[in-house]
MMTF fields as JSON, N, C-alpha, C and O atoms, coordinates in Angstrom:
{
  "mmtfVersion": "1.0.0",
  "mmtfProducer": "UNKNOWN",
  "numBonds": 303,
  "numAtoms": 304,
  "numGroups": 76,
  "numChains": 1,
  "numModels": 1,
  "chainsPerModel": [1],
  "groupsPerChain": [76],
  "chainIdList": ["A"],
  "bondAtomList": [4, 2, 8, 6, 12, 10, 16, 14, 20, 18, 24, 22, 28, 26, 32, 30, 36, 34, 40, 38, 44, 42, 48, 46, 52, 50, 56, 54, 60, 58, 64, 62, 68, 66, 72, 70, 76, 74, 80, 78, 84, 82, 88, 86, 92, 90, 96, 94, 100, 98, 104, 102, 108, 106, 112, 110, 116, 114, 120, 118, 124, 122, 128, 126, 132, 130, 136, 134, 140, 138, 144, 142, 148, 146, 152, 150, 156, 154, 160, 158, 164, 162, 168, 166, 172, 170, 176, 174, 180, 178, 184, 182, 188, 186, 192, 190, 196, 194, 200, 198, 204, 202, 208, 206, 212, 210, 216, 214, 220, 218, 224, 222, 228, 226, 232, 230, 236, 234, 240, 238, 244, 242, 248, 246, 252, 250, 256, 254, 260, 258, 264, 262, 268, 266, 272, 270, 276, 274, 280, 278, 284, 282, 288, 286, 292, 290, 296, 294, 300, 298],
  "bondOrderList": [1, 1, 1, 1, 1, 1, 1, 1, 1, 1, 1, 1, 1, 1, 1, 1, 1, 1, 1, 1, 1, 1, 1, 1, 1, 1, 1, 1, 1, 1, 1, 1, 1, 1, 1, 1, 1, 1, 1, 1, 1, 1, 1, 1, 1, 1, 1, 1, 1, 1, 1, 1, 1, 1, 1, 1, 1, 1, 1, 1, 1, 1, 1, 1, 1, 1, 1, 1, 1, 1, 1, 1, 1, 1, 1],
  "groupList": [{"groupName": "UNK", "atomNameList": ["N", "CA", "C", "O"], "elementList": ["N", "C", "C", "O"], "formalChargeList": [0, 0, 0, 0], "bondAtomList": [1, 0, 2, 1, 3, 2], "bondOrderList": [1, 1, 2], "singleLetterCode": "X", "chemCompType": "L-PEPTIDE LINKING"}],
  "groupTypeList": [0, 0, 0, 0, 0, 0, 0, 0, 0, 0, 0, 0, 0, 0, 0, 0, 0, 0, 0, 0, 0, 0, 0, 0, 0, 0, 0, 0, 0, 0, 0, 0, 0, 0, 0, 0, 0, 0, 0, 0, 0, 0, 0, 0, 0, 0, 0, 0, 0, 0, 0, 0, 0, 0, 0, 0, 0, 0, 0, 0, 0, 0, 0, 0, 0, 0, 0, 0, 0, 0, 0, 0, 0, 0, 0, 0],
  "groupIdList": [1, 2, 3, 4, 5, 6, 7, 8, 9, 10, 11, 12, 13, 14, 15, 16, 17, 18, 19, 20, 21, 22, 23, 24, 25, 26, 27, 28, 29, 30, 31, 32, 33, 34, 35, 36, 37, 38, 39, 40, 41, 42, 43, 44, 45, 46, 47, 48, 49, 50, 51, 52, 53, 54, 55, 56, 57, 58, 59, 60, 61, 62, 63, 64, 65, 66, 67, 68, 69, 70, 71, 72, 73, 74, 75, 76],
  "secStructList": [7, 2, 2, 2, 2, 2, 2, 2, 6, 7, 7, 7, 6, 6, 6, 7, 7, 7, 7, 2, 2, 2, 2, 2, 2, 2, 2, 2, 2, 2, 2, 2, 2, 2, 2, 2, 2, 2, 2, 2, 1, 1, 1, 7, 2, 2, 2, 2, 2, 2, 2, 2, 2, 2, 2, 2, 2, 2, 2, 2, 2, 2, 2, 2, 2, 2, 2, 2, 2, 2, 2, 2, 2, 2, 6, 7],
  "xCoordList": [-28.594, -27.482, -27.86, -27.46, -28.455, -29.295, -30.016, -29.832, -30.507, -31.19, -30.487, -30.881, -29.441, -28.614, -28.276, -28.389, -27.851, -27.049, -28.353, -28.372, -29.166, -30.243, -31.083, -32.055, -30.656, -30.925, -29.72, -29.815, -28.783, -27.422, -27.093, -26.454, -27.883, -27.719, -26.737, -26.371, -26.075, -24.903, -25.698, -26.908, -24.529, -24.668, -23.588, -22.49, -24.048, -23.301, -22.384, -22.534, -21.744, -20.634, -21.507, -21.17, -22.867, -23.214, -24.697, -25.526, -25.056, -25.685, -25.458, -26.264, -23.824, -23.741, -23.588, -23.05, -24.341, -23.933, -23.665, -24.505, -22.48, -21.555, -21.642, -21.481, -21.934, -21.619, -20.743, -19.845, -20.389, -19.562, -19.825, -19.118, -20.518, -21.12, -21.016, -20.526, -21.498, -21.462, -20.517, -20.5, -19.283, -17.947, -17.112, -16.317, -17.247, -16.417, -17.055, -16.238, -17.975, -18.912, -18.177, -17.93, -18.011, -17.819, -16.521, -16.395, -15.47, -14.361, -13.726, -12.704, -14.917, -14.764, -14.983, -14.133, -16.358, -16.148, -15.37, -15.311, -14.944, -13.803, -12.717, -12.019, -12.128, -11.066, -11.008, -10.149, -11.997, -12.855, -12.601, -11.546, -13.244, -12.95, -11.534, -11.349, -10.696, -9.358, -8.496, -7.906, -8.671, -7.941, -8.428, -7.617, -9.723, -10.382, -9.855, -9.674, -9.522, -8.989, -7.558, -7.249, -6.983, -5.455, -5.007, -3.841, -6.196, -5.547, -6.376, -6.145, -7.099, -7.34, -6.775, -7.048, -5.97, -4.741, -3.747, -3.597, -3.116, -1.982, -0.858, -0.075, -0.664, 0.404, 0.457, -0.58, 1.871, 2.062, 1.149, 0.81, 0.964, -0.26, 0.884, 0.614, 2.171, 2.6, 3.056, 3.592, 2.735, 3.191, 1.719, 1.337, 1.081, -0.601, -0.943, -1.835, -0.476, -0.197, 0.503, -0.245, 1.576, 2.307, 1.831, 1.582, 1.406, 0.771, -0.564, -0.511, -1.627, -3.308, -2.387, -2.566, -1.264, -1.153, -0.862, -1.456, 0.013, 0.038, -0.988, -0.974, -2.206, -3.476, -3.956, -4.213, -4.007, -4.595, -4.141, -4.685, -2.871, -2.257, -2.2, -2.19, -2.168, -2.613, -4.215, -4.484, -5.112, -6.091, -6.577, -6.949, -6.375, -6.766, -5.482, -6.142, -4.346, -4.058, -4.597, -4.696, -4.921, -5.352, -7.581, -8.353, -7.725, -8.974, -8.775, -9.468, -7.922, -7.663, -7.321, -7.701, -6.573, -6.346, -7.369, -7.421, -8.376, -9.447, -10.997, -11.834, -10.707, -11.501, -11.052, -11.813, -9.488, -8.947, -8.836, -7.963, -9.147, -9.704, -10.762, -10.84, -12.111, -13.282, -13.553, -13.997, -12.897, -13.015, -12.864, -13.592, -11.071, -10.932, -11.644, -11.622, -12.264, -13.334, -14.463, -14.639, -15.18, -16.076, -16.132, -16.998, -15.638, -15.329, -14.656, -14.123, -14.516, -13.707, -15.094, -15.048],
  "yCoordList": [23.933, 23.517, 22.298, 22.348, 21.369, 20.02, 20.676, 20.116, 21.387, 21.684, 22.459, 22.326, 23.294, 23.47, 22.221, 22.043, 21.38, 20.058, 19.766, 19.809, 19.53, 18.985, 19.818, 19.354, 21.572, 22.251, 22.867, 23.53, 22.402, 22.229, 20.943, 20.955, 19.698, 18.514, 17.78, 16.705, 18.467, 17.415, 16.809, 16.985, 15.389, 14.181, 14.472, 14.908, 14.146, 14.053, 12.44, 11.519, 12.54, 11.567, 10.446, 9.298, 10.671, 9.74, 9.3, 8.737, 9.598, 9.436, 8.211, 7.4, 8.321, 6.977, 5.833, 5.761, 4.909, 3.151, 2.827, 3.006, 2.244, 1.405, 0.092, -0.069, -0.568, -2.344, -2.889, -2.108, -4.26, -4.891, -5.199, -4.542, -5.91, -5.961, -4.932, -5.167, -3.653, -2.342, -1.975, -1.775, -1.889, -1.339, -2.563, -2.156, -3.578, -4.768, -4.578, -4.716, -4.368, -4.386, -2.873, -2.959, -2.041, -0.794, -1.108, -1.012, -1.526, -2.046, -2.574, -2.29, -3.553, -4.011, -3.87, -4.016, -3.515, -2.461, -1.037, -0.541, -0.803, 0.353, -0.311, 0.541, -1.256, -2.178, -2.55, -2.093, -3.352, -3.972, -2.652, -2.485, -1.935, -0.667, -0.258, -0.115, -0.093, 0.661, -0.852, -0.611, -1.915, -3.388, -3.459, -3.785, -3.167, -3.077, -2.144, -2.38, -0.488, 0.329, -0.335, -0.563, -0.477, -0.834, -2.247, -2.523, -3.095, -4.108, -3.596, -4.227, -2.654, -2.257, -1.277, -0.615, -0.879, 0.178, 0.01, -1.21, 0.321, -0.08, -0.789, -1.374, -0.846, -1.208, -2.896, -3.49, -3.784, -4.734, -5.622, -5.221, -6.801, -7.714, -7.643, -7.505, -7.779, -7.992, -6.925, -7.051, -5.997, -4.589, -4.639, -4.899, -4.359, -4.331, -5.258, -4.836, -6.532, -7.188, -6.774, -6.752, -6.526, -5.839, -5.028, -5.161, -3.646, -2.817, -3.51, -3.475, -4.065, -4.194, -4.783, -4.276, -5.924, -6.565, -5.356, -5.38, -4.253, -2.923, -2.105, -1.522, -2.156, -1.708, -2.466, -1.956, -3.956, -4.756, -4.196, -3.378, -4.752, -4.549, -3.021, -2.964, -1.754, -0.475, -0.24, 0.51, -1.243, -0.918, -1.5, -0.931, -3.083, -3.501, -2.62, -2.224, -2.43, -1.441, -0.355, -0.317, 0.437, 1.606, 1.361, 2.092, 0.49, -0.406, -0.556, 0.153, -1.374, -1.734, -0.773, -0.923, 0.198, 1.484, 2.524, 3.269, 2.403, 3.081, 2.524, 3.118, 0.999, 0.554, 0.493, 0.281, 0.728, 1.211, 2.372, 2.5, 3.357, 4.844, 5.064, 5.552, 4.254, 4.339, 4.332, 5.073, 2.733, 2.134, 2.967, 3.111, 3.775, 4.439, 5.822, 6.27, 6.411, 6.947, 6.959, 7.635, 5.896, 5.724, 5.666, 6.459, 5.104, 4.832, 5.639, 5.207, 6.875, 8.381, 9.509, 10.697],
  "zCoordList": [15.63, 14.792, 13.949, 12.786, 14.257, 13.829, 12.483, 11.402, 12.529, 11.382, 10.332, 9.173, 10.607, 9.276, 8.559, 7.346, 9.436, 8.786, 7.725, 6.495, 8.46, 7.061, 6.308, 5.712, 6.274, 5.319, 4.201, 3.168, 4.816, 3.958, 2.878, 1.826, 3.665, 2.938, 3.518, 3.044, 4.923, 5.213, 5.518, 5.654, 5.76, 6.818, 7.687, 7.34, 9.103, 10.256, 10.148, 9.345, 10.92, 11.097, 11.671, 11.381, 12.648, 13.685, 12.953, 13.668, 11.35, 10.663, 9.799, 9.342, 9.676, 8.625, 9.692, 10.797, 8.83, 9.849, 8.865, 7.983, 8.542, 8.268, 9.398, 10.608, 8.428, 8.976, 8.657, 8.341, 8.517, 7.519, 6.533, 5.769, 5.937, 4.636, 3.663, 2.558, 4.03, 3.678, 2.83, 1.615, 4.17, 4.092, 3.157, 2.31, 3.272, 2.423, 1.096, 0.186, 0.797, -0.335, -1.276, -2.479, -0.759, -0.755, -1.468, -2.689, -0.557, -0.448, -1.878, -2.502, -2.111, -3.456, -4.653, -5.531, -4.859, -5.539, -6.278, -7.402, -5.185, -6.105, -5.846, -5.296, -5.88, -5.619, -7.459, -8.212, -7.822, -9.273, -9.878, -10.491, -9.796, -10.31, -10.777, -11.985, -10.054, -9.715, -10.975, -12.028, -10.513, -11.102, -12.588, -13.454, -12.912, -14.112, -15.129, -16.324, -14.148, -15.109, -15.888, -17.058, -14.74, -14.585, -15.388, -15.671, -15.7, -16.792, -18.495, -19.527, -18.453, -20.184, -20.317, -21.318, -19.569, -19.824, -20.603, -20.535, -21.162, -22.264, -21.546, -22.295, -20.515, -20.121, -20.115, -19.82, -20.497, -20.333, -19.02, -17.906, -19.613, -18.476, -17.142, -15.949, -17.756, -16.141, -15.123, -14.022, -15.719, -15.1, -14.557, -13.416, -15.542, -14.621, -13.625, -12.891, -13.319, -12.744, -11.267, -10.29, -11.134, -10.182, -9.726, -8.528, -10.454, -9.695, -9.32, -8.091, -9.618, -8.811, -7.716, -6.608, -7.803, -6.424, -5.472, -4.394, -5.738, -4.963, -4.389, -3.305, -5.59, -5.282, -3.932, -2.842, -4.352, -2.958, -1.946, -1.204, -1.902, -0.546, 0.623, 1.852, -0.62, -0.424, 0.436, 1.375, -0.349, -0.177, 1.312, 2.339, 0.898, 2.326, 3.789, 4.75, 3.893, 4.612, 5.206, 6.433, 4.597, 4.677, 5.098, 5.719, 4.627, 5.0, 6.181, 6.91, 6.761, 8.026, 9.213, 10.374, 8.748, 9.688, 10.002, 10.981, 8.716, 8.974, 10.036, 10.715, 9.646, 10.856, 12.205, 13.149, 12.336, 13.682, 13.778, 14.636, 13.461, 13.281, 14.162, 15.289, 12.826, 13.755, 15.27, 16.147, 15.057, 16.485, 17.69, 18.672, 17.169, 18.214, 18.641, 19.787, 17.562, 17.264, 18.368, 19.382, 17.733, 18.558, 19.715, 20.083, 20.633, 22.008, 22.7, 23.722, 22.369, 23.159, 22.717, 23.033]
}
């Protein structure tokens, strides 16, 4: 079974290491990304405004649940 995965091209789940650095880096990046689109967008500075603060807060959330994911993940 090991060898389909790497004549298919997957990656297994127990292939990626994710650190912190990694994942925060990651994190931010499409964070910059997502905030970048969202203020050369036509929309008023303070609407664009409102929403990235939505973006943040979305993001690190869902950031956070996913490293309690892992966690619980890992250890079962």
């Amino acid at each position: 079974m090991t060898d389909l995965y790497y004549y298919f091209g997957l990656v297994r789940t127990a292939d990626m290491e994710f650190d912190q650095p990694k994942s925060i880096g990651a994190f931010v990046l499409l964070l910059l990304i997502l905030v970048g689109g969202t203020f050369s967008s036509p929309m008023p500075t303070n609407i664009s405004a409102m929403v990235s603060v939505g973006l943040l807060v979305f993001g690190v959330l869902t950031f956070y649940i996913g490293i309690k994911h892992g966690e619980f993940r890992a250890t079962r």
